[in-house]
PDB file of N, CA, C and O in Angstrom:
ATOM      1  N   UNK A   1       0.817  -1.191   0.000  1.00  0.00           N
ATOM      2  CA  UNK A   1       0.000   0.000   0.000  1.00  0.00           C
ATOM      3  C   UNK A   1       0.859   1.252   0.000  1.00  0.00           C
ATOM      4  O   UNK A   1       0.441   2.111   0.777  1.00  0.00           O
ATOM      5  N   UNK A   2       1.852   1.541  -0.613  1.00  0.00           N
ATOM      6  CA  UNK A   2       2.664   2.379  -0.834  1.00  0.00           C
ATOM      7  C   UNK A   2       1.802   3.758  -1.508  1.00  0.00           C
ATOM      8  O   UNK A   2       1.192   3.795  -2.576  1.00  0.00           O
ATOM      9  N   UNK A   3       1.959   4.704  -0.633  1.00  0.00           N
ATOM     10  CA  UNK A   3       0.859   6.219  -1.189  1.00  0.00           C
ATOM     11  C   UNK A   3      -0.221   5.776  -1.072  1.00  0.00           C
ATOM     12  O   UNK A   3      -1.051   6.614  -1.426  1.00  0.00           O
ATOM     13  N   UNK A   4      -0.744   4.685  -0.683  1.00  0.00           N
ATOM     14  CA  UNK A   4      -2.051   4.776  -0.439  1.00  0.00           C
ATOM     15  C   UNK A   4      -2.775   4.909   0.934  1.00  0.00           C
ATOM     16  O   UNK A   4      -2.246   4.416   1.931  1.00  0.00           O
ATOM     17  N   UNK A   5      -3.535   5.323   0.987  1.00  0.00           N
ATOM     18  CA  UNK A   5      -4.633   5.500   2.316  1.00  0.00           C
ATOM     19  C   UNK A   5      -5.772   4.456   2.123  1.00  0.00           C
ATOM     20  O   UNK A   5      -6.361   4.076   1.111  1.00  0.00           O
ATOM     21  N   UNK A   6      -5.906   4.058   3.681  1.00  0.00           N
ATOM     22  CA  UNK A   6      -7.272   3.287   4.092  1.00  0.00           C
ATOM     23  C   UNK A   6      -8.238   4.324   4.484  1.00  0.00           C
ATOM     24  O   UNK A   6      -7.924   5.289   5.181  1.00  0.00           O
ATOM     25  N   UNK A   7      -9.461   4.102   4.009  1.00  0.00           N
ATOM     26  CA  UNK A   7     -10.393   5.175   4.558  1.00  0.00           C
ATOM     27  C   UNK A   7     -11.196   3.894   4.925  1.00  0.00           C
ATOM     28  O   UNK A   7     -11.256   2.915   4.180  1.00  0.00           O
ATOM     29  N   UNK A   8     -11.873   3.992   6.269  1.00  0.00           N
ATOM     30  CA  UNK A   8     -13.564   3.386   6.535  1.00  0.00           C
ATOM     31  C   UNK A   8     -14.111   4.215   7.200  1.00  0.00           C
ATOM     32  O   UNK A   8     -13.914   4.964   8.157  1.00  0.00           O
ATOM     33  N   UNK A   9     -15.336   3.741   6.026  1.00  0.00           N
ATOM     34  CA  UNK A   9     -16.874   4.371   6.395  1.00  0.00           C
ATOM     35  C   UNK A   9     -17.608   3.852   7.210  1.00  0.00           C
ATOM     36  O   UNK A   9     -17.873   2.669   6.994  1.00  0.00           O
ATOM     37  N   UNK A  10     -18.270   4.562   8.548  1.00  0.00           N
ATOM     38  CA  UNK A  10     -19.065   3.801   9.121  1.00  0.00           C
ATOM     39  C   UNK A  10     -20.170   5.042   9.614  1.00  0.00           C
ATOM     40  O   UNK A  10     -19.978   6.172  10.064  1.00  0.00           O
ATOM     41  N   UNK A  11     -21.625   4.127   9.249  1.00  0.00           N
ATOM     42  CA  UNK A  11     -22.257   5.091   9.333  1.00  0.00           C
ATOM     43  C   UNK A  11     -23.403   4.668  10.144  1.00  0.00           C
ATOM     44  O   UNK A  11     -24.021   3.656   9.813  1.00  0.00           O
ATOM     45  N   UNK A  12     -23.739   5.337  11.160  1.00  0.00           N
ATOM     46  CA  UNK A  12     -24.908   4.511  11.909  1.00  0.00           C
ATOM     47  C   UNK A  12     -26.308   5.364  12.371  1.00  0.00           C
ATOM     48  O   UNK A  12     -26.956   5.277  13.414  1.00  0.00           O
ATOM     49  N   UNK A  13     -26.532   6.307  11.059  1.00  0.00           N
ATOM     50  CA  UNK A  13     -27.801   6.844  10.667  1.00  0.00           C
ATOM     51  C   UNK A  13     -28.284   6.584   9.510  1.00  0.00           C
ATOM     52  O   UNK A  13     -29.351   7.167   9.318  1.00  0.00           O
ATOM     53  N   UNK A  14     -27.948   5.976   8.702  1.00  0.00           N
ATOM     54  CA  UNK A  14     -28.888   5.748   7.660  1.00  0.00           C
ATOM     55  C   UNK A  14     -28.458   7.379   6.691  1.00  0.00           C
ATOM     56  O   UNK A  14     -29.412   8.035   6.274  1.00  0.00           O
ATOM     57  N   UNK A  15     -27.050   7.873   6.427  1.00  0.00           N
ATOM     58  CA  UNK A  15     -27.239   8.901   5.668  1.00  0.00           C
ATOM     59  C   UNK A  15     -25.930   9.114   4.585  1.00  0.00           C
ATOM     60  O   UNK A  15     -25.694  10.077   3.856  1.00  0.00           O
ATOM     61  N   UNK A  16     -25.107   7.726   4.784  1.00  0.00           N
ATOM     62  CA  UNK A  16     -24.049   7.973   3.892  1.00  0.00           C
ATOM     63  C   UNK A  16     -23.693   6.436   3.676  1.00  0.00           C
ATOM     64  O   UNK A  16     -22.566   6.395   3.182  1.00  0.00           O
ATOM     65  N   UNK A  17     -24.164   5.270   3.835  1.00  0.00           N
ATOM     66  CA  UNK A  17     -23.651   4.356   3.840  1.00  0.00           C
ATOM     67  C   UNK A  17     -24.957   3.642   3.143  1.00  0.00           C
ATOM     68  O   UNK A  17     -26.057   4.195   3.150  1.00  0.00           O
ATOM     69  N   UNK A  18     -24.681   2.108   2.425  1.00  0.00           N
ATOM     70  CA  UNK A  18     -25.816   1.834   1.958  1.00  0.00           C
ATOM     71  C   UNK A  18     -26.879   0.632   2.744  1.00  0.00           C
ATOM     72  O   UNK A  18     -28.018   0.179   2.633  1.00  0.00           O
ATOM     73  N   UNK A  19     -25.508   0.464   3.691  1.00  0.00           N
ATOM     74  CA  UNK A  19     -26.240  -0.750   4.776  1.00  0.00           C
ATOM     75  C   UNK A  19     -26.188  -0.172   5.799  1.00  0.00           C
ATOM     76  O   UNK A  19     -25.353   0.731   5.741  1.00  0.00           O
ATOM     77  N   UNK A  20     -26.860  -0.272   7.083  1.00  0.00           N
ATOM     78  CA  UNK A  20     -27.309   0.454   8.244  1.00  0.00           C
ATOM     79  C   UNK A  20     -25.705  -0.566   9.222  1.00  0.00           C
ATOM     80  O   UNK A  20     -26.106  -1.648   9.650  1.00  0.00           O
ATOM     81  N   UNK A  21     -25.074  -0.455   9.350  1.00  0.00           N
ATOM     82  CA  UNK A  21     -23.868  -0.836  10.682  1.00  0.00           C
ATOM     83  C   UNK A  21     -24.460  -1.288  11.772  1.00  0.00           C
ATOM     84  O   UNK A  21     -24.274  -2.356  12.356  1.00  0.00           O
ATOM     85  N   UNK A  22     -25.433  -0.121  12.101  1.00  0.00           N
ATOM     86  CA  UNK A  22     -25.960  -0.495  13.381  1.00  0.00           C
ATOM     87  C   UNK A  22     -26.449  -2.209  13.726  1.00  0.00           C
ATOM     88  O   UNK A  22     -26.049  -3.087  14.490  1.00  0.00           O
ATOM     89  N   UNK A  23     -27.744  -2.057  12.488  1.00  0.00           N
ATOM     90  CA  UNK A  23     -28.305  -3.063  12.565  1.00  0.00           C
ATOM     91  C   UNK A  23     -27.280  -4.878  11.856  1.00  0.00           C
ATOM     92  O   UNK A  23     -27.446  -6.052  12.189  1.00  0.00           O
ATOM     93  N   UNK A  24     -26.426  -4.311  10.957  1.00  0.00           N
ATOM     94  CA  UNK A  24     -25.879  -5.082  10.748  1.00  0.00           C
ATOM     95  C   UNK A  24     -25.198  -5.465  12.471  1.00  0.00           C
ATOM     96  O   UNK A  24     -25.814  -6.295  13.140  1.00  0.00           O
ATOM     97  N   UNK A  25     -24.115  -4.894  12.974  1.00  0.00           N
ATOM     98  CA  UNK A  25     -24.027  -5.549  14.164  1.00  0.00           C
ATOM     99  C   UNK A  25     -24.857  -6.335  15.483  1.00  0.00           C
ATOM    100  O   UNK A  25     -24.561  -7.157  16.351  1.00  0.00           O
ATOM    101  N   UNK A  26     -26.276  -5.425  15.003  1.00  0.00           N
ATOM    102  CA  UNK A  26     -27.250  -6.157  16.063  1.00  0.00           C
ATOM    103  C   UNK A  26     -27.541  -7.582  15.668  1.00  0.00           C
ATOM    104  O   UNK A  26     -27.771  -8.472  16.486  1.00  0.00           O
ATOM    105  N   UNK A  27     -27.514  -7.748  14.295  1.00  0.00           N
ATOM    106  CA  UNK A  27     -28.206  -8.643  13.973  1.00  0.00           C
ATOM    107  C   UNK A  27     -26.876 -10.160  14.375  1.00  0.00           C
ATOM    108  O   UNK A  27     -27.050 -11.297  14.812  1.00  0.00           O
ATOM    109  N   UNK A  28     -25.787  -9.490  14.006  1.00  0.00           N
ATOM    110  CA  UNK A  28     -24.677 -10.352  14.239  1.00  0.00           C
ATOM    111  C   UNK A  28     -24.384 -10.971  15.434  1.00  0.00           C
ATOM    112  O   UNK A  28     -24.047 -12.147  15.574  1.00  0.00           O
ATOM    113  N   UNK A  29     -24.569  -9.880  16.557  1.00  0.00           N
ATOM    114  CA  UNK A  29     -24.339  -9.951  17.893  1.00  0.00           C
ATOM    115  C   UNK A  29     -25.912 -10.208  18.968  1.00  0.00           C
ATOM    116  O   UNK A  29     -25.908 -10.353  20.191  1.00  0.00           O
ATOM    117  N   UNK A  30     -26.931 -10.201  18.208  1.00  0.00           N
ATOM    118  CA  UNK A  30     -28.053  -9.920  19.468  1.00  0.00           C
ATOM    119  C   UNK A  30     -28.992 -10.320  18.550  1.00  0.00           C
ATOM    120  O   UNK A  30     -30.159  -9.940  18.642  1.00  0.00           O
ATOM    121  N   UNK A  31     -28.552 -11.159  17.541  1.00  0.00           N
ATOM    122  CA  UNK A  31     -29.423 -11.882  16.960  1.00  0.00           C
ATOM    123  C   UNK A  31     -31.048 -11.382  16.511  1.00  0.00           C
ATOM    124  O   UNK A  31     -31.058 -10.371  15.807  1.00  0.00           O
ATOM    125  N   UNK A  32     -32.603 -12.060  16.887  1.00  0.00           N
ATOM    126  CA  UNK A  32     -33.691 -11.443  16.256  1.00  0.00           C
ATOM    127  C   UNK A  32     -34.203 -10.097  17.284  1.00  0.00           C
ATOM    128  O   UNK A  32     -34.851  -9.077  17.052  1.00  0.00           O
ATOM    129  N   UNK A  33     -33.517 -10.703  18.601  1.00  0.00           N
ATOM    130  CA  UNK A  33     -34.386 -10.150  19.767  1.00  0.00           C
ATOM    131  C   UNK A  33     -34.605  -8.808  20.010  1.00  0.00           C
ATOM    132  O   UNK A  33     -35.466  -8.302  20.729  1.00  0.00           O
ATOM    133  N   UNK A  34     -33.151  -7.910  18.886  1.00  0.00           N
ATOM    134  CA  UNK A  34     -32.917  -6.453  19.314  1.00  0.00           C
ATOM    135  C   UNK A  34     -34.264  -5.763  18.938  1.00  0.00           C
ATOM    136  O   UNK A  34     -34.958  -5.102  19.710  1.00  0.00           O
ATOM    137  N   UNK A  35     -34.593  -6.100  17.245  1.00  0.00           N
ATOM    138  CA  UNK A  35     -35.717  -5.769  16.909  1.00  0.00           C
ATOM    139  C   UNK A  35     -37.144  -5.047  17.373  1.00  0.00           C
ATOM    140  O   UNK A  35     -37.525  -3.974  16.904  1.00  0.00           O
ATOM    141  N   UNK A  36     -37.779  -5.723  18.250  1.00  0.00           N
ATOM    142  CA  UNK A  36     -38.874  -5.067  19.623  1.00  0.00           C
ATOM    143  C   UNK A  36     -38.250  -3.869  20.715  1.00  0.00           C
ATOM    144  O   UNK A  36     -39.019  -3.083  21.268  1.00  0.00           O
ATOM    145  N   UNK A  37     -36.693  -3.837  20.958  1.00  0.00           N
ATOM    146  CA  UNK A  37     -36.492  -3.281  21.484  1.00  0.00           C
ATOM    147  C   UNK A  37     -36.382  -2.090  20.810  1.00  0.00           C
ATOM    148  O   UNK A  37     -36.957  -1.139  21.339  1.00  0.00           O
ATOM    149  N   UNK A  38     -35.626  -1.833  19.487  1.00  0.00           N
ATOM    150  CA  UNK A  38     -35.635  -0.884  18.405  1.00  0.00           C
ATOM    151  C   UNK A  38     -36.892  -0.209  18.343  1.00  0.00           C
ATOM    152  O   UNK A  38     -36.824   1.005  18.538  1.00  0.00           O
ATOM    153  N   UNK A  39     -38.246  -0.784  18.078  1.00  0.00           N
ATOM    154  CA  UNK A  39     -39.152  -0.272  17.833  1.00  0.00           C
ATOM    155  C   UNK A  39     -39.722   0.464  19.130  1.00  0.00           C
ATOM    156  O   UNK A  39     -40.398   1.457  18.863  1.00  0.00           O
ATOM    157  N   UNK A  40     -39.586   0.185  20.392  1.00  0.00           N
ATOM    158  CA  UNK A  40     -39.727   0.904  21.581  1.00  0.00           C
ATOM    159  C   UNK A  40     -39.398   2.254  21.249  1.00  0.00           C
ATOM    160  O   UNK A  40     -40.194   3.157  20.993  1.00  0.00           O
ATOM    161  N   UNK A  41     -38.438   2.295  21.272  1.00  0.00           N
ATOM    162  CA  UNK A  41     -37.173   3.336  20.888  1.00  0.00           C
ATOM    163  C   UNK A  41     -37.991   4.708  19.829  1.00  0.00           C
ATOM    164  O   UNK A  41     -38.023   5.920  20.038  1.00  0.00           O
ATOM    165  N   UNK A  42     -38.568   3.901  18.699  1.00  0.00           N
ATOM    166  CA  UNK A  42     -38.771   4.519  17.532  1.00  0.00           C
ATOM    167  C   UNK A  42     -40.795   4.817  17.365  1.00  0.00           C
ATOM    168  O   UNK A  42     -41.415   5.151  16.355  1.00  0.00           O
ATOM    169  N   UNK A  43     -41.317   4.534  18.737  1.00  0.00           N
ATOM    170  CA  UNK A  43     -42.525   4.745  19.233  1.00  0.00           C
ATOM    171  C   UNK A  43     -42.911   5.193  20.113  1.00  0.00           C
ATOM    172  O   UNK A  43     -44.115   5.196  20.366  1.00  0.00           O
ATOM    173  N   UNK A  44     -41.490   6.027  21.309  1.00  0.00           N
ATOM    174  CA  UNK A  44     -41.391   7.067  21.988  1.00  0.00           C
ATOM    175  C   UNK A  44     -41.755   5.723  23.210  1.00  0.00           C
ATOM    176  O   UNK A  44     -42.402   6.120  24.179  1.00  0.00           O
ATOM    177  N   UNK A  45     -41.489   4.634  23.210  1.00  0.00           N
ATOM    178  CA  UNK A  45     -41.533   3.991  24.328  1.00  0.00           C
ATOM    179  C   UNK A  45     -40.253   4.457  25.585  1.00  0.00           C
ATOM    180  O   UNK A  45     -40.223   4.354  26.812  1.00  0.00           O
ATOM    181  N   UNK A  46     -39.457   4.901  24.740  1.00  0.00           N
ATOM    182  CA  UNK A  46     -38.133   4.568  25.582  1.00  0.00           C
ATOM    183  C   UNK A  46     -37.399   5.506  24.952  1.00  0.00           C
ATOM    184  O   UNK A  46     -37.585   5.443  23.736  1.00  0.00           O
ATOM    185  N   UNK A  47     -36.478   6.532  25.344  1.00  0.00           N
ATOM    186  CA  UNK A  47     -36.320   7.544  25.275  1.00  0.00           C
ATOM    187  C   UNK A  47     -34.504   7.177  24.683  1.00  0.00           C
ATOM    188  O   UNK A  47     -33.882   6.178  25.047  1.00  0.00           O
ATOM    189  N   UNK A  48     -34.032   8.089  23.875  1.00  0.00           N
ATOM    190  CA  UNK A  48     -32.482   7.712  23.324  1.00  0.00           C
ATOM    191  C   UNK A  48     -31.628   7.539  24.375  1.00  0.00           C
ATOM    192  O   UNK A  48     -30.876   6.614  24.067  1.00  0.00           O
ATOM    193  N   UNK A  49     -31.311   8.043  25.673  1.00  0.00           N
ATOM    194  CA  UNK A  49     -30.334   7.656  26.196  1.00  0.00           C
ATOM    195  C   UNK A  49     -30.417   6.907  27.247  1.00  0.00           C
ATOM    196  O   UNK A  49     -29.574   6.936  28.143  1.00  0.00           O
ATOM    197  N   UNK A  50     -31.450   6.151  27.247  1.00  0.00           N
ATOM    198  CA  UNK A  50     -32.137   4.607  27.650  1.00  0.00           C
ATOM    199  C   UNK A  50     -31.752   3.411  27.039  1.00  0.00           C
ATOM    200  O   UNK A  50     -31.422   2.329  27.523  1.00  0.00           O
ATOM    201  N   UNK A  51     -31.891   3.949  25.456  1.00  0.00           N
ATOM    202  CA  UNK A  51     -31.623   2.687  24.693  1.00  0.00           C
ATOM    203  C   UNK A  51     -30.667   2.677  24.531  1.00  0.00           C
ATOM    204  O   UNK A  51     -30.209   1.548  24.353  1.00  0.00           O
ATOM    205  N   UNK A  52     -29.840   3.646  24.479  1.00  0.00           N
ATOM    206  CA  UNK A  52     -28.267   3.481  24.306  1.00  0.00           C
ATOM    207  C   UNK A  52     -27.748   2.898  25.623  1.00  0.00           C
ATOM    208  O   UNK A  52     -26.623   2.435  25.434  1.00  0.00           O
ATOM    209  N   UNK A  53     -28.154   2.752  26.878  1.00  0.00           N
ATOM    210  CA  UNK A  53     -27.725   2.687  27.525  1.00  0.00           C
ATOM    211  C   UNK A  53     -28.322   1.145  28.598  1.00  0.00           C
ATOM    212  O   UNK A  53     -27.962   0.810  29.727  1.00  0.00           O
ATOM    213  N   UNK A  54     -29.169   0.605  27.806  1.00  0.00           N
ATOM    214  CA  UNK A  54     -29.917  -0.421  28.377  1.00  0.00           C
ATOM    215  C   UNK A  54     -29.172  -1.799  28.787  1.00  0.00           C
ATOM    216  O   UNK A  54     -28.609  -2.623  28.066  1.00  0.00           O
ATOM    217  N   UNK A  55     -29.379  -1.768  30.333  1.00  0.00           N
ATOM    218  CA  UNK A  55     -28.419  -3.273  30.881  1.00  0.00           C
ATOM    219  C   UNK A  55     -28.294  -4.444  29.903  1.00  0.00           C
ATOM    220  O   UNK A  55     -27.325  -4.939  29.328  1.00  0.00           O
ATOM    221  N   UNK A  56     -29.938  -4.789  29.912  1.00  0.00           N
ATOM    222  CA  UNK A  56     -30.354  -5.948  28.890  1.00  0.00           C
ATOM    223  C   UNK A  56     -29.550  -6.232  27.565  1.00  0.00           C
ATOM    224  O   UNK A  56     -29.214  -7.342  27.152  1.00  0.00           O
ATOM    225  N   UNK A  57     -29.277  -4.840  26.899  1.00  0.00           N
ATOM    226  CA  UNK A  57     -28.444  -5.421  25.419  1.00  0.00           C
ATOM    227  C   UNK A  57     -27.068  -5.357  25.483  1.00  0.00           C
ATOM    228  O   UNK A  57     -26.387  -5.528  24.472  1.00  0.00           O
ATOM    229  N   UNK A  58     -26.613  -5.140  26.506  1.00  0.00           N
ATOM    230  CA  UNK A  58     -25.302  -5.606  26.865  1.00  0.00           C
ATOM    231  C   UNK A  58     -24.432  -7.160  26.687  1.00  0.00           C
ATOM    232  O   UNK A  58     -23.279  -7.273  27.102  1.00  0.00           O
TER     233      UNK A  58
END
């Protein structure tokens, strides 16, 4: 890799990348279950720095 640069993209809004990261890792790591919890999240069940911060998906 002589003169060359590594760049990675990682994007975990949905605004520059063509696959979501996020969910790709959930799905890798936390399998179907994250899913219901996501939608909490995205139905004002549970507030952003709840879900970011939730024991359970640890």
């Amino acid at each position: 890799m002589t003169g060359q640069r590594l760049a990675i993209l990682v994007d975990f809004d949905d605004t520059a990348a063509q696959q979501n990261v996020a969910e790709t890792l959930l799905k890798e790591f936390r399998g179907d279950g994250w899913q219901g919890f996501r939608d909490e999240l995205r139905n004002g069940t549970l507030n952003l720095g709840y879900y970011q911060e939730k024991p359970s998906m640890r």
